[in-house]
PAZAPA-4460 file (N, C-alpha, C; in steps of 0.05 Angstrom, whole numbers, plus 32768, in hexadecimal, padded with zeros to 4 digits):
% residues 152
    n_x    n_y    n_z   ca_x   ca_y   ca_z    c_x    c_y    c_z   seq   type   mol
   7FEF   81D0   82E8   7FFF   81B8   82E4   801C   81BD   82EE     1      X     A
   8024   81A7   82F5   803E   81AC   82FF   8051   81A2   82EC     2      X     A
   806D   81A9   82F1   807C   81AA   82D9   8082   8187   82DB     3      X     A
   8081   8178   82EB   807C   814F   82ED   8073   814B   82D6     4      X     A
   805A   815C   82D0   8039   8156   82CC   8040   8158   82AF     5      X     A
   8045   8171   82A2   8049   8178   8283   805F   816B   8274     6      X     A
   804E   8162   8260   8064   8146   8248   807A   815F   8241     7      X     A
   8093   8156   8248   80AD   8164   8239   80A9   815F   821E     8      X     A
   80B7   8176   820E   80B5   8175   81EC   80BE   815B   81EC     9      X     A
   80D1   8151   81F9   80EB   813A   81E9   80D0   8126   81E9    10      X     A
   80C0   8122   8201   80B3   8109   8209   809C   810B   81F0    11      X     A
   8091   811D   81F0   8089   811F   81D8   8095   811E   81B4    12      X     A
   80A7   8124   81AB   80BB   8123   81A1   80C2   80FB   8196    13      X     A
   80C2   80F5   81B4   80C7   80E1   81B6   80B7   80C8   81AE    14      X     A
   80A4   80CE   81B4   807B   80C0   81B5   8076   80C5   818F    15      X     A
   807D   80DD   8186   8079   80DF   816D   8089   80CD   8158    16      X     A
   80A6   80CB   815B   80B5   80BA   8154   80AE   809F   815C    17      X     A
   80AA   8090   8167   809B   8078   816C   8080   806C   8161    18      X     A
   8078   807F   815A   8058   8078   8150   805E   806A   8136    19      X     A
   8052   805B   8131   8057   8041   8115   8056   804A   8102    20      X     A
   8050   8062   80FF   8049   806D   80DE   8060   807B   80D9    21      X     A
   806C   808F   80EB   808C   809A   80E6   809E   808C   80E3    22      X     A
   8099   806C   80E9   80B4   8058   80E5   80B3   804D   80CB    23      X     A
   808B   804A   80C7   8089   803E   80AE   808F   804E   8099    24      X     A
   8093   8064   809F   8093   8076   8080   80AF   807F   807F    25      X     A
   80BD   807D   8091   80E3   8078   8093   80ED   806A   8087    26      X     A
   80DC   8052   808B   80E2   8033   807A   80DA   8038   805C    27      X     A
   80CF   803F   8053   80BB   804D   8041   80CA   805C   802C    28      X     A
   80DD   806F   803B   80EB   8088   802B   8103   8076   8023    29      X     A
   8116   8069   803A   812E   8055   802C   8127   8041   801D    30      X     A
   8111   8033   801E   810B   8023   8006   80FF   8030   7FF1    31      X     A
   80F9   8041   7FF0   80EF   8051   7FCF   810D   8056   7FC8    32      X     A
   8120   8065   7FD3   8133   806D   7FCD   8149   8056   7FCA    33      X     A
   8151   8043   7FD1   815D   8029   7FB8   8150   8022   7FAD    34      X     A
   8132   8022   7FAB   811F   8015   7F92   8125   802B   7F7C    35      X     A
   812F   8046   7F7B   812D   8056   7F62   8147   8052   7F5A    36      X     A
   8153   8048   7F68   816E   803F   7F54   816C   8026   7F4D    37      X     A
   815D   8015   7F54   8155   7FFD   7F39   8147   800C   7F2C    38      X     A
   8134   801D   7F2A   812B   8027   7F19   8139   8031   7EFC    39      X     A
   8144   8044   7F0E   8157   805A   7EFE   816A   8044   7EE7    40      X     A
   8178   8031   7EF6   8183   8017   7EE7   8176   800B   7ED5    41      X     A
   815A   800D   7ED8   8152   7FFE   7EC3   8150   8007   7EB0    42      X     A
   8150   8021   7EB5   8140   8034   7E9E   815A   8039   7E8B    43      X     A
   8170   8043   7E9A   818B   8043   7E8C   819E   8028   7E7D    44      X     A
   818F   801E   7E87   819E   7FF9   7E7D   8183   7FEC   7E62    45      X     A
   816A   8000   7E68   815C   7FE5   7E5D   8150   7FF5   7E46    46      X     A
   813D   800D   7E55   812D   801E   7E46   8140   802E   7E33    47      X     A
   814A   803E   7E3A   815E   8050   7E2D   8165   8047   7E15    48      X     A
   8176   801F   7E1E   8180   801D   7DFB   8170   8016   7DF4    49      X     A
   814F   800B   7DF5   8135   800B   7DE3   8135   801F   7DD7    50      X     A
   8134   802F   7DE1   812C   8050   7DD8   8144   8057   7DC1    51      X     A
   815C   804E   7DC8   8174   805F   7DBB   8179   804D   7DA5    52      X     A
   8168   8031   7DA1   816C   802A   7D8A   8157   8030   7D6F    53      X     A
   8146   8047   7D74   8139   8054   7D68   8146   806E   7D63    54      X     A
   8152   8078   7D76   8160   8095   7D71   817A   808F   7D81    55      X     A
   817A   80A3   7DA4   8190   80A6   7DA8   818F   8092   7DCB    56      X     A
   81A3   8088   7DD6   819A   8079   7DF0   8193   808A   7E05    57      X     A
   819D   80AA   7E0C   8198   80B9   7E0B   817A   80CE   7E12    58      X     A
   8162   80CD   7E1F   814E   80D6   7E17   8153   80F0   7E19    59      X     A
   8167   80FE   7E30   816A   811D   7E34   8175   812B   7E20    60      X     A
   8180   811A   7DFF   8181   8128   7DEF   8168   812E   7DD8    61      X     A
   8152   8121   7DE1   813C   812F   7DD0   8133   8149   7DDA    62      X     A
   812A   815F   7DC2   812E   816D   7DD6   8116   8188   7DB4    63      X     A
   8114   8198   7DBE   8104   81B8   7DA6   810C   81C8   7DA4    64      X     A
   8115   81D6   7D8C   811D   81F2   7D9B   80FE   8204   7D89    65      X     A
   80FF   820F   7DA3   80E3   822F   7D99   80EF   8241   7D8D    66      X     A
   8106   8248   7D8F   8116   8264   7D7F   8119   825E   7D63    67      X     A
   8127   826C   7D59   812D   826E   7D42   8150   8257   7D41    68      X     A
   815A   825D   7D54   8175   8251   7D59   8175   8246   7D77    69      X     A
   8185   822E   7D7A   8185   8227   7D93   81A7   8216   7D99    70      X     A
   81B8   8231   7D9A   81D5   8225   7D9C   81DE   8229   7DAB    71      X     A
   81EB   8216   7DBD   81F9   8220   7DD4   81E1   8228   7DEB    72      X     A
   81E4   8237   7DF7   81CB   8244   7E0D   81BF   8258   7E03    73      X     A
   81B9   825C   7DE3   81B5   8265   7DDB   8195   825D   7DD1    74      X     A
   817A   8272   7DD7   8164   8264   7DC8   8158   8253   7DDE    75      X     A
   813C   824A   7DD4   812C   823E   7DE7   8124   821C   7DE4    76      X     A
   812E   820E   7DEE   812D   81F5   7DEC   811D   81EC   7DFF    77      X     A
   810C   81DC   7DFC   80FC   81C9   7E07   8102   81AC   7E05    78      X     A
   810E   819F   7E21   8117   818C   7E23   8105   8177   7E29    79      X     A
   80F2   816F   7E18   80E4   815A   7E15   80E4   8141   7E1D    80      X     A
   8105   813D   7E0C   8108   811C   7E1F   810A   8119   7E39    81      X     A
   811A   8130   7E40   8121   8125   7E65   8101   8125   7E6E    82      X     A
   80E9   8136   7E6B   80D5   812F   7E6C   80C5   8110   7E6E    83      X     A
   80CD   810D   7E4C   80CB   80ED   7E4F   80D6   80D7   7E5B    84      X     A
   80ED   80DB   7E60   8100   80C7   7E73   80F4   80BF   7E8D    85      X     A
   80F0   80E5   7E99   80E6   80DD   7EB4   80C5   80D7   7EB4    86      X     A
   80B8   80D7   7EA2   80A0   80C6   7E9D   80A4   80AE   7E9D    87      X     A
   80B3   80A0   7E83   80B2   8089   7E8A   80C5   8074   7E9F    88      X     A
   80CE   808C   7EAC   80D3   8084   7ECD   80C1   8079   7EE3    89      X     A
   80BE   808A   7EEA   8097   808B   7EF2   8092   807B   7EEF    90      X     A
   8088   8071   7ED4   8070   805A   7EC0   807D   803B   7ED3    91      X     A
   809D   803B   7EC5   809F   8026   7ED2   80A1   801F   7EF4    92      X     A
   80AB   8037   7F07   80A7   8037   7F1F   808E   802D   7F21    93      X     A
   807E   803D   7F1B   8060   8036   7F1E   805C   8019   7F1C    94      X     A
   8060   800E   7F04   805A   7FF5   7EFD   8061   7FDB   7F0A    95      X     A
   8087   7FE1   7F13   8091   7FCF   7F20   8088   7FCE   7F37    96      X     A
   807C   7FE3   7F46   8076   7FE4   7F65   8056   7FD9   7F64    97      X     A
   8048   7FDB   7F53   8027   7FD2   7F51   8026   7FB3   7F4A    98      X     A
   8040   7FB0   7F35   8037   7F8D   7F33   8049   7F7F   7F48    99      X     A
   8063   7F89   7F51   806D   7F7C   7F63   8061   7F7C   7F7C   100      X     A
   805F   7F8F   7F85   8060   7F99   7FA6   803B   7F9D   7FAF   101      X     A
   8029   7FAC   7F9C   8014   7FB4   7FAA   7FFF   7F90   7F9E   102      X     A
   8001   7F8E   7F85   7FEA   7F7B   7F7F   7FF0   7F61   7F8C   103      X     A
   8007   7F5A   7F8D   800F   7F46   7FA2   7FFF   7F4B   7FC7   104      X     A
   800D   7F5A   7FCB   8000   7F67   7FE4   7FE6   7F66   7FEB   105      X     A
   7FD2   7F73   7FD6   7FB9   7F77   7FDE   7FA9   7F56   7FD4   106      X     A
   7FB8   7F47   7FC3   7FA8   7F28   7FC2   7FAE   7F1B   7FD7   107      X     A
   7FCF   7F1B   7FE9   7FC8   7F13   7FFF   7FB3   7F1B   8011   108      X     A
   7FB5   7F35   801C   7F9E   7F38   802A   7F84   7F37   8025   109      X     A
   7F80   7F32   800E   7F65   7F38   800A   7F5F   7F0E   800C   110      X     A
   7F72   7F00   8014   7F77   7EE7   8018   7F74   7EE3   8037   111      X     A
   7F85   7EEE   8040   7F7D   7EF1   805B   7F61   7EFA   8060   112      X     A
   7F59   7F11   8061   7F3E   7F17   8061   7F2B   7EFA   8063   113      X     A
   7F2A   7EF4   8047   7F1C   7EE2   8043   7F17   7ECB   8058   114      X     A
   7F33   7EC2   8064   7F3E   7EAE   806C   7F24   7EB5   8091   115      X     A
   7F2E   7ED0   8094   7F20   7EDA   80AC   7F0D   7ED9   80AE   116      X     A
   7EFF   7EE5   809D   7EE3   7EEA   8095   7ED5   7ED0   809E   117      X     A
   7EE0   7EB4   8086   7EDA   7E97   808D   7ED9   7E8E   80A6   118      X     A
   7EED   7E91   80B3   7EE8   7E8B   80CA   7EDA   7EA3   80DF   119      X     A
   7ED8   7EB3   80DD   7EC3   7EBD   80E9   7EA7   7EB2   80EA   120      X     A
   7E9D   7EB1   80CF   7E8D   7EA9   80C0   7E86   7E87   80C8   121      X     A
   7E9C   7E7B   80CE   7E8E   7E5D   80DE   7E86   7E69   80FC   122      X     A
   7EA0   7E6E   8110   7E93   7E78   8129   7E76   7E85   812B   123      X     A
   7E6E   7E93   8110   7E55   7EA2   811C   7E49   7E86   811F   124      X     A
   7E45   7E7A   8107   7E33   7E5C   80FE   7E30   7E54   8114   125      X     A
   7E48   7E48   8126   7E4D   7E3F   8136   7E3D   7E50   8153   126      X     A
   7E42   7E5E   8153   7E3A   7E6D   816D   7E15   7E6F   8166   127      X     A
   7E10   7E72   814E   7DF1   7E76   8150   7DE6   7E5D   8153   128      X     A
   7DF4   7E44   8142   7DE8   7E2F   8144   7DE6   7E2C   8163   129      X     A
   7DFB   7E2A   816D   7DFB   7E20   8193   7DEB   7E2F   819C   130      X     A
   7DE5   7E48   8196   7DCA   7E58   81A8   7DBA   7E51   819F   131      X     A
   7DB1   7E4E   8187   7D97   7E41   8180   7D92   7E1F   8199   132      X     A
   7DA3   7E17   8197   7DA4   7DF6   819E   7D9E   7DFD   81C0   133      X     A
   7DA9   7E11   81C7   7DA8   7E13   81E6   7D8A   7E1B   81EC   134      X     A
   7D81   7E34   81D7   7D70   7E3F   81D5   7D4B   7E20   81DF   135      X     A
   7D57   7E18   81CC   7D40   7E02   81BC   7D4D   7DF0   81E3   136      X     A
   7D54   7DE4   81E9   7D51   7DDB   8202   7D4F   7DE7   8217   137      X     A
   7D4F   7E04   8219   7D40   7E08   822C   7D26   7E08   822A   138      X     A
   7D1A   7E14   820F   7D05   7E14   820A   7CFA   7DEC   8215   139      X     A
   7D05   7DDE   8209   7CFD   7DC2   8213   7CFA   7DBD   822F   140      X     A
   7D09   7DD0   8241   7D10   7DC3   825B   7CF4   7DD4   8265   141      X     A
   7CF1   7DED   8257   7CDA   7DFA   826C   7CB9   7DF6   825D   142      X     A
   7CC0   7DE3   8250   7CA5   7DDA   8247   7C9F   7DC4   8255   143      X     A
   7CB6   7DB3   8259   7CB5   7D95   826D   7CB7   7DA1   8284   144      X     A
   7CB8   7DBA   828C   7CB2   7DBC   82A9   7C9B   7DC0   82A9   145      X     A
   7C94   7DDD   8296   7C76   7DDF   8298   7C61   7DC9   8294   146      X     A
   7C68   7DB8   8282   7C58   7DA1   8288   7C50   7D94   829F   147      X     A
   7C6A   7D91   82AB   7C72   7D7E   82C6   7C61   7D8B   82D7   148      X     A
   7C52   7DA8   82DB   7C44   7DB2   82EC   7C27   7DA3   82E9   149      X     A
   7C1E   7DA7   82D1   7BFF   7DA2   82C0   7BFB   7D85   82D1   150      X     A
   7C07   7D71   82D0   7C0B   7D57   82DA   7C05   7D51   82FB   151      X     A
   7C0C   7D65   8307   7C0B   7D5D   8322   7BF1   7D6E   8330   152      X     A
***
């Protein structure tokens, strides 16, 4: 091969960056990333003082200690809540993105679909009925011919 002939890295490079899925999932990373600060907002504005009007608003102050003493950096603490926080982070990410964004989504399409399907679904009608119909007159035409022979 001659050196015309062989894809330069960049052109390649280039071809990769273009392909629809690297743009879609670009799009993908900046919209997750201001969606977790509504998140994060909600959780700090909404959840938190739910939570903190049972205890503290706070969840990174729930917390175990395993030792005997746990003062200062002292002793073994198991920080439980921040556990829970970023659980019920999650829960609601999860939740806001499945009832907003995916169940919406997949009833349209599965609307569309439908919509296709239907009309596919007459064209066949359509297309078999007319072959049948074309079918059935030829059949007529070469029976009135074949007749038309018997006759003479």
């Amino acid at each position: 091969m001659s050196e015309q002939q062989k894809p330069s890295v960049w052109q390649g490079f280039k071809a990769f960056l273009m392909r629809g899925n690297v743009v879609d999932l670009a799009v993908a990373v900046v919209i997750g990333a201001a969606f977790s600060n509504i998140v994060n907002s909600v959780v700090k504005g909404i959840i938190n003082p739910l939570v903190g009007a049972i205890g503290t608003q706070n969840l990174d102050n729930y917390s175990s200690c395993l030792s005997s003493t746990c003062k200062g950096t002292h002793g073994i603490r198991l920080m439980w809540g921040s556990v829970l926080g970023a659980a019920l982070t999650f829960l609601i990410t999860a939740t806001v993105v499945y009832f907003l964004m995916v169940l919406p989504m997949s009833k349209y399409l599965a609307r569309q679909a439908a919509r296709k399907a239907a009309r596919e679904g007459t064209k066949e009608v359509i297309e078999v009925t007319e072959l049948e119909v074309l079918k059935e007159i030829r059949d007529a035409l070469v029976a009135q011919r074949g007749s038309g022979h018997d006759e003479r």
